[in-house]
C-alpha positions in Angstrom: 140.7 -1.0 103.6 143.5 1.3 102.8 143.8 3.2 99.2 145.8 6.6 98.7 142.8 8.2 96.8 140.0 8.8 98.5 137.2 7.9 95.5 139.1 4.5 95.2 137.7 4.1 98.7 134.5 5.6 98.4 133.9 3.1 95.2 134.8 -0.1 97.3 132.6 1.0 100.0 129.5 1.3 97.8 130.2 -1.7 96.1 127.0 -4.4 96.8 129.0 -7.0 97.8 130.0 -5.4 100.9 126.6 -4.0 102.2 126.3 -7.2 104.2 129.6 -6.6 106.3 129.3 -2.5 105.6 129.2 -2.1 110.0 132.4 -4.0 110.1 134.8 -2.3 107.3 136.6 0.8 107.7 138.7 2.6 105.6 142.5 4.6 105.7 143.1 6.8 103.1 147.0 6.8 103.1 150.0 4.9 101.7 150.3 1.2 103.0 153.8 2.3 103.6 153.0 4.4 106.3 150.0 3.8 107.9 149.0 7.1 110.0 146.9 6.7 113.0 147.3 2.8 113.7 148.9 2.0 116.5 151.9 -0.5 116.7 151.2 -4.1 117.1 147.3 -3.1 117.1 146.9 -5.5 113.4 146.2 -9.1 112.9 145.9 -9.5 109.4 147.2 -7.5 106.1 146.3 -8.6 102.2 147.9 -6.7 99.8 146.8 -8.2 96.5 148.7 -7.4 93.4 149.9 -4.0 95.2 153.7 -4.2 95.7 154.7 -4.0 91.2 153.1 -0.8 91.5 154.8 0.8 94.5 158.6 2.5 93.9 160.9 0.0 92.3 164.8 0.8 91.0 166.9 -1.1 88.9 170.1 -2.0 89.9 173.2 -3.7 88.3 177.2 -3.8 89.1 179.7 -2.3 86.6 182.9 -3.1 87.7 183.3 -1.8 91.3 180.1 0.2 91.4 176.6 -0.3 91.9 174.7 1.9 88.8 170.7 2.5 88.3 169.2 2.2 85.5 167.4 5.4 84.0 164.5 6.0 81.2 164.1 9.6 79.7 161.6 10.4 77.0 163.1 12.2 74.2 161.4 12.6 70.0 162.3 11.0 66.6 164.3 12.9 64.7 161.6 13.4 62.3 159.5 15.5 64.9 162.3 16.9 66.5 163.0 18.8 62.9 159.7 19.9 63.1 159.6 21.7 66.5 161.5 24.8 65.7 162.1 26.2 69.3 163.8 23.3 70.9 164.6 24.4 74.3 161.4 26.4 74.7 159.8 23.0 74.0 162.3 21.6 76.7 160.9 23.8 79.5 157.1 24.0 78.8 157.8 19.5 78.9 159.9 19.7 82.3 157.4 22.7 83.5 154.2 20.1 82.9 152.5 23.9 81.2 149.9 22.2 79.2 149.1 25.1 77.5 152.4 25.9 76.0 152.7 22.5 75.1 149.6 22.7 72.9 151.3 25.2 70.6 153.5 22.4 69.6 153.4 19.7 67.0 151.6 16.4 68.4 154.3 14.7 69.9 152.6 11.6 72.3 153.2 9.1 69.6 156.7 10.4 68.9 158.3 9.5 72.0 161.3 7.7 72.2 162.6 6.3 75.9 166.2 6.2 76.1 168.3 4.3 78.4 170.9 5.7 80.6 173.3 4.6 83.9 174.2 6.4 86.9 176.0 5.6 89.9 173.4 4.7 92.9 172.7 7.7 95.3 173.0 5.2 98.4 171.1 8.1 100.5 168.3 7.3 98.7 168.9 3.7 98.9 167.6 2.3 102.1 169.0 -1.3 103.1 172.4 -0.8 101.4 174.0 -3.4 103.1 171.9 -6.3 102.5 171.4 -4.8 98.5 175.1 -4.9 98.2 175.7 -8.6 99.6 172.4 -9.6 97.1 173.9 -8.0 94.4 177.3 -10.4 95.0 175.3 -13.5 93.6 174.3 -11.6 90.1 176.5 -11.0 87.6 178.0 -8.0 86.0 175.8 -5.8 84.2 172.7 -8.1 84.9 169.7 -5.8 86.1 167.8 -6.6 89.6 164.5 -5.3 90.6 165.1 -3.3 94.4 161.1 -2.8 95.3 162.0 0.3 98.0 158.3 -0.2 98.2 157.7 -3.2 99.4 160.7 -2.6 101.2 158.7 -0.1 103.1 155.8 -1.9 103.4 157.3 -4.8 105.1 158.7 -2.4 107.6 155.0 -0.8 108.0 153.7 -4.3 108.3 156.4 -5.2 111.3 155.3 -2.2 113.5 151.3 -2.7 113.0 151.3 -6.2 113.3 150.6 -7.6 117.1 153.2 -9.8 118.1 150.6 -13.0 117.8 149.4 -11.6 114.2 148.6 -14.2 111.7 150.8 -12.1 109.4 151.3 -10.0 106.1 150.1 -11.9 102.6 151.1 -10.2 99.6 150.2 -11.8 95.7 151.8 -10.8 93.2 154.3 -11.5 89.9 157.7 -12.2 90.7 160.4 -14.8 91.3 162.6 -15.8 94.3 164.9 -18.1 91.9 168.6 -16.6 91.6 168.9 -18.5 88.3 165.8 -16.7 87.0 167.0 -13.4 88.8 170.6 -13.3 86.9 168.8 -14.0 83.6 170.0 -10.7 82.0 167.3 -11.6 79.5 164.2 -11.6 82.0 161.4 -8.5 81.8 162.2 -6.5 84.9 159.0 -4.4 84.2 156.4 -3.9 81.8 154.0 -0.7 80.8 150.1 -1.2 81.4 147.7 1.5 80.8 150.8 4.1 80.8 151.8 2.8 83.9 155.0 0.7 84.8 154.5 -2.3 86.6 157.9 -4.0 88.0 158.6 -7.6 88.4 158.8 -8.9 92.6 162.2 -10.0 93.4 161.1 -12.0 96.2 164.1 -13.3 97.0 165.6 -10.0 98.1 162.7 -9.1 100.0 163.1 -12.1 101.9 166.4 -11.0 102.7 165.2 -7.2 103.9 162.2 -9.2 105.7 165.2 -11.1 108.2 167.1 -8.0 107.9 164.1 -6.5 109.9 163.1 -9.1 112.3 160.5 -10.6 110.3 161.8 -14.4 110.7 158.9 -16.3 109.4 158.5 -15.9 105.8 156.9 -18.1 103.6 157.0 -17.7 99.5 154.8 -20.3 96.8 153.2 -20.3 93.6 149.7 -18.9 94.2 148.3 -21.7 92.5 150.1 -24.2 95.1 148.6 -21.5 98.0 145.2 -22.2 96.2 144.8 -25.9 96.1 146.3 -26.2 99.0 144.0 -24.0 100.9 141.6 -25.6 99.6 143.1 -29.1 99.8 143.3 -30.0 96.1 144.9 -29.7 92.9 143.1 -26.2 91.1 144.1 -24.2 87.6 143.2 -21.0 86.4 140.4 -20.6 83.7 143.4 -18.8 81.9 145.8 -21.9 81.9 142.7 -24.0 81.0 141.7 -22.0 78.0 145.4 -21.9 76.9 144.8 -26.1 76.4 142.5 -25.8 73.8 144.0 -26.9 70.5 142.7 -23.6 68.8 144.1 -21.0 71.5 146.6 -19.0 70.3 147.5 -15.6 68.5 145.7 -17.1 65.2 142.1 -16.9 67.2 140.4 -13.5 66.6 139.4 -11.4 69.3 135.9 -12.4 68.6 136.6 -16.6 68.5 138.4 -15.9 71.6 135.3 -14.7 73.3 133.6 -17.5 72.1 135.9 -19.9 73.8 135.9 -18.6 77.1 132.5 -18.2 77.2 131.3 -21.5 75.7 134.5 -22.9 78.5 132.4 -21.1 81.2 129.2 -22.3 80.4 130.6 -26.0 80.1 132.2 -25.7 83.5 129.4 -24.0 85.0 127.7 -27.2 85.0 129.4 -28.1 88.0 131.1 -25.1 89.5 129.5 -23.9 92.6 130.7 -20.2 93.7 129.6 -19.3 97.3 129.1 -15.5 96.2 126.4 -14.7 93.9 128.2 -12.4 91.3 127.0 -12.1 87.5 130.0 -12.0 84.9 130.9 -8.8 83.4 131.9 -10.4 79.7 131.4 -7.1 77.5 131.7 -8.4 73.3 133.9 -7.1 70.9 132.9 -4.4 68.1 134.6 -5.8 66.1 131.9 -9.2 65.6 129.4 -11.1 62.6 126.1 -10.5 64.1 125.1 -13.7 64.2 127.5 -14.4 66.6 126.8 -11.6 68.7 123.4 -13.2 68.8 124.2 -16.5 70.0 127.1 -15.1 72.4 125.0 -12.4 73.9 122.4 -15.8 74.7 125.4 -17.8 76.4 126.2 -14.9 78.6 122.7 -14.0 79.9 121.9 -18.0 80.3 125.2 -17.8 82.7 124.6 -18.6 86.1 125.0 -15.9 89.1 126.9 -18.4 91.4 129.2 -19.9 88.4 132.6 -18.6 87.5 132.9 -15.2 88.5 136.0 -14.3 86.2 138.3 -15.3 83.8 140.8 -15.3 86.1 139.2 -17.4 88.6 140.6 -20.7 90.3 139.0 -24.3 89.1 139.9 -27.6 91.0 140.3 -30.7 89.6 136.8 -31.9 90.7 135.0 -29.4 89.1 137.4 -30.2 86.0 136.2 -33.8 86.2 132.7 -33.0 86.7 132.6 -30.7 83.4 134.4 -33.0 81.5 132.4 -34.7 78.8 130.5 -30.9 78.2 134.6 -29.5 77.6 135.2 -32.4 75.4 132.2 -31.5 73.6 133.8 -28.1 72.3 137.3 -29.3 71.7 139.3 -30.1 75.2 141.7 -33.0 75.2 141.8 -34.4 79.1 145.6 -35.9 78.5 146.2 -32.0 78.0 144.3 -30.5 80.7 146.0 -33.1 83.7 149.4 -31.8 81.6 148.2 -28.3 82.5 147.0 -29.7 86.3 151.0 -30.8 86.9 152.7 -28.0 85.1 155.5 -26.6 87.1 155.6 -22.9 88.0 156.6 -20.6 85.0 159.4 -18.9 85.7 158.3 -15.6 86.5 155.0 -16.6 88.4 152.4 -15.1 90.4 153.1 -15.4 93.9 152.2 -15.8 97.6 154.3 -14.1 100.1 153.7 -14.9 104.0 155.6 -13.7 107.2 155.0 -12.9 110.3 
């Protein structure tokens, strides 16, 4: 197991669920991009599961003969920026990270503002140029690109590590490797989670740095096709099948949406059979009547240990069938769910990316 922070580590260590296999697990504290201590072509297998949208991404477009990058810089409303009476004092103790000075100014969090700027790419910073530069001849002007340097560098990690016989590298994560979706100038390059930015997988570049570096075999599909086809039949996410129901949507309250995944879980528990035992962290809203608290605290604890794990988890077709009359009881419309069973990958999708 590999994590740059040590008590990342230490936590997956402890977790239960590993005691069983605790003599066979080891852990590397250190980037996956450069893997210190591991020998070349001494690794058979690498997961990295939703890993790559986190790691060092830019944002590239043409503008007429150059290649620019695409820059975010906080700066304040006007309203708090008439309020703060030593600007440039305010300037350095922000640049300087000196928390203390900071203090002796107006709150100013909520004030941000993130402006936009472009600058022409510092190629030295830029691994790959040439194969960037003959990707970037299929987009059009002005249209942004995700470049993920760090999955870049993983990939080039992975080559050295993995023995020449390795089963391979598997990443999953969200992305596309369509060029139509790529030179959409209206897709979402990147989105902020938890005050962190998260970048959209331009697989279809890192394809082309995977060949640039040797790595001939690569493989890219929907993780839900990965899924059922591991598993040798047709499987949905809990996610997809709660967004069937005819009351899903942004007119449920948070609390009627907890009632519908968990009276969807209880109905498909009836047949779903998880090979780990694992009891489903659910935790209720404030924000509920008490009454319903009651009878939603009851559906949790009655929940099984082996049923679904998550509301992300996987459910095949089988298990659909066997649950169906219990999901028609609360609402389900079959037509709809075998709509949801055939639905063709969204555009931005979450992935599976193979090579060896």
């Amino acid at each position: 197991m590999v994590d740059w922070e040590q008590p990342v580590l230490d936590g997956a260590l402890a977790h239960p669920g590993l005691s069983a296999h605790r003599d066979r697990v080891d852990s590397h504290c250190g980037s996956i991009e450069h893997l210190a201590g591991l020998a070349e072509g001494s690794v058979d297998r690498i997961f990295c599961n939703e890993l790559w949208n986190d790691l060092p991404t830019k944002l590239l477009a043409k503008h007429g003969g150059d290649i620019e990058e695409e820059y975010i810089r906080p700066n304040l409303s006007e309203f708090l920026h008439a309020q703060i009476q030593d600007w440039s004092g305010f300037v350095r103790a922000f640049q300087e990270k000196d928390l203390q000075a900071l203090k002796t100014f107006p709150p100013f969090l909520d004030e941000l503002v993130w402006e936009k700027e472009y600058r022409k790419v510092e190629w030295k910073d830029v691994p790959y140029r040439k194969t960037i530069v003959e990707f970037l001849q299929a987009i059009d002007q002005e249209v942004l690109v995700p470049v993920n340097l760090g999955a870049f560098a993983t990939l080039k990690e992975a080559k050295r590590v993995l023995a020449p016989d390795a089963i391979g590298l598997s990443v999953f994560d969200a992305g596309t490797g369509d060029m139509k979706v790529l030179n959409d100038p209206e897709k979402p390059c990147y989105g902020q989670f938890g005050g962190q930015y998260s970048f959209m997988i331009n697989f279809a570049l890192v394809e082309a740095v995977a060949k640039h570096l040797g790595l001939r075999q690569t493989t890219l599909e929907p993780q839900r096709e990965f899924v059922g086809r591991s598993l040798n039949t047709n499987v949905v996410t809990l996610m997809d099948l709660l967004a069937t129901h005819p009351s899903a949507g942004p007119k449920l309250q948070a609390w009627e949406q907890d009632r519908l995944v968990l009276k969807t879980i209880k109905a498909l528990n009836g047949t779903f059979e998880s090979a780990y035992h694992h009891r489903l962290e659910f935790p209720l809203g404030a924000n509920m009547p008490p009454e319903e608290r009651d009878t939603l605290g009851a559906i949790l604890r009655s929940l099984k240990d082996n049923g679904v794990p998550d509301t992300v988890a996987y459910v095949t077709e089988e298990e659909l069938a066997g649950a169906q009359k219990d999901l028609e009881a609360i609402g389900y419309d079959p037509d709809s769910i075998a709509m949801a069973m055939s639905a063709p990958p969204s555009p931005i999708e979450y992935c599976h990316f193979a090579c060896r």
